[in-house]
N, C-alpha and C positions, 0 to 999 in steps of 0.2 A: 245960115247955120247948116253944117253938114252933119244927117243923119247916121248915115252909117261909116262913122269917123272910126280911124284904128286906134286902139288900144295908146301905139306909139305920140297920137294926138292929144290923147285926156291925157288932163292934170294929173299929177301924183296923189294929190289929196284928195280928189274924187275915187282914184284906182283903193285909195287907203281906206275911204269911206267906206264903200262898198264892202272890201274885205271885212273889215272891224264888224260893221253889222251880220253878215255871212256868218261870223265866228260865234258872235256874241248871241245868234239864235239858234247856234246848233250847239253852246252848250249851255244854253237856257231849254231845249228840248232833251237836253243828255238830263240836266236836274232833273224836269217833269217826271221823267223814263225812271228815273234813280226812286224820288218820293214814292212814284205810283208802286215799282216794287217792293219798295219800303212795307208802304200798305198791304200790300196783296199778302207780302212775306206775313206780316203779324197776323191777318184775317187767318191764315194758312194756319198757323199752329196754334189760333187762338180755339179751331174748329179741329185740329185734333185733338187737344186738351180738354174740350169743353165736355161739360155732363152729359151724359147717351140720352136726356130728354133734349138736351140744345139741339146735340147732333140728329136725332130722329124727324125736330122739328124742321130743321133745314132741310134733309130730305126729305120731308112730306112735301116742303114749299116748293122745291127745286121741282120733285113728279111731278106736283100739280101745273107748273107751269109750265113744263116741257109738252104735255097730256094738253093744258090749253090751245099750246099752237098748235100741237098736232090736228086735234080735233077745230079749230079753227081755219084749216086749210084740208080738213077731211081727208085726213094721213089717216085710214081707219088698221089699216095693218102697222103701221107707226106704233097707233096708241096700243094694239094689240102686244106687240112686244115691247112696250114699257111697262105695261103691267104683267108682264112674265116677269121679266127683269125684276120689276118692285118686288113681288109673289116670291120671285127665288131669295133677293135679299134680303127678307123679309125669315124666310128659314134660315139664311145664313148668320143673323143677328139672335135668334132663336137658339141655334143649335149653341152658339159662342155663348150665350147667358148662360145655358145649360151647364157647359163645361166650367165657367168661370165659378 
């Protein structure tokens, strides 16, 4: 049996096989893609809809865990400017109450 036989040698149904699968897993990876945005899309405006304690709590979660690795890999100027960041957001949801 010859290994590196040409294209012109394989059977049709084998060249078919191949193709068919090729197809049928690149759009079974297009669905995944499609769902997963699906998802993200709803999460997306379920978080700008949601109550200013939902949204503050995911921002707490989010700092703290951005703030973990940092400090986990001893990013100390990292965490330094995440809690600027936090600190200024932090006025900027402040001043926005005010007005509102």
């Amino acid at each position: 049996m010859e290994l590196g036989g040409s294209i012109e040698s394989t059977p049709t149904w084998a060249v078919a096989v191949v193709a068919t699968g090729v197809i049928l897993i690149s759009l079974g990876i297009e669905h995944v893609l499609h769902l997963l945005a699906h998802v993200c899309l709803h999460y997306i405006v379920f978080c700008a809809f949601a109550s200013p304690i939902i949204n503050s709590w995911l921002i707490e979660m989010w700092y703290y865990c951005v703030y973990q690795f940092f400090k986990k890999r001893k990013r100390r100027t990292l965490m330094q400017a995440l809690e600027d960041v936090k600190a200024g957001e932090y006025l900027t949801f402040s001043n926005h109450a005010l007005i509102s």
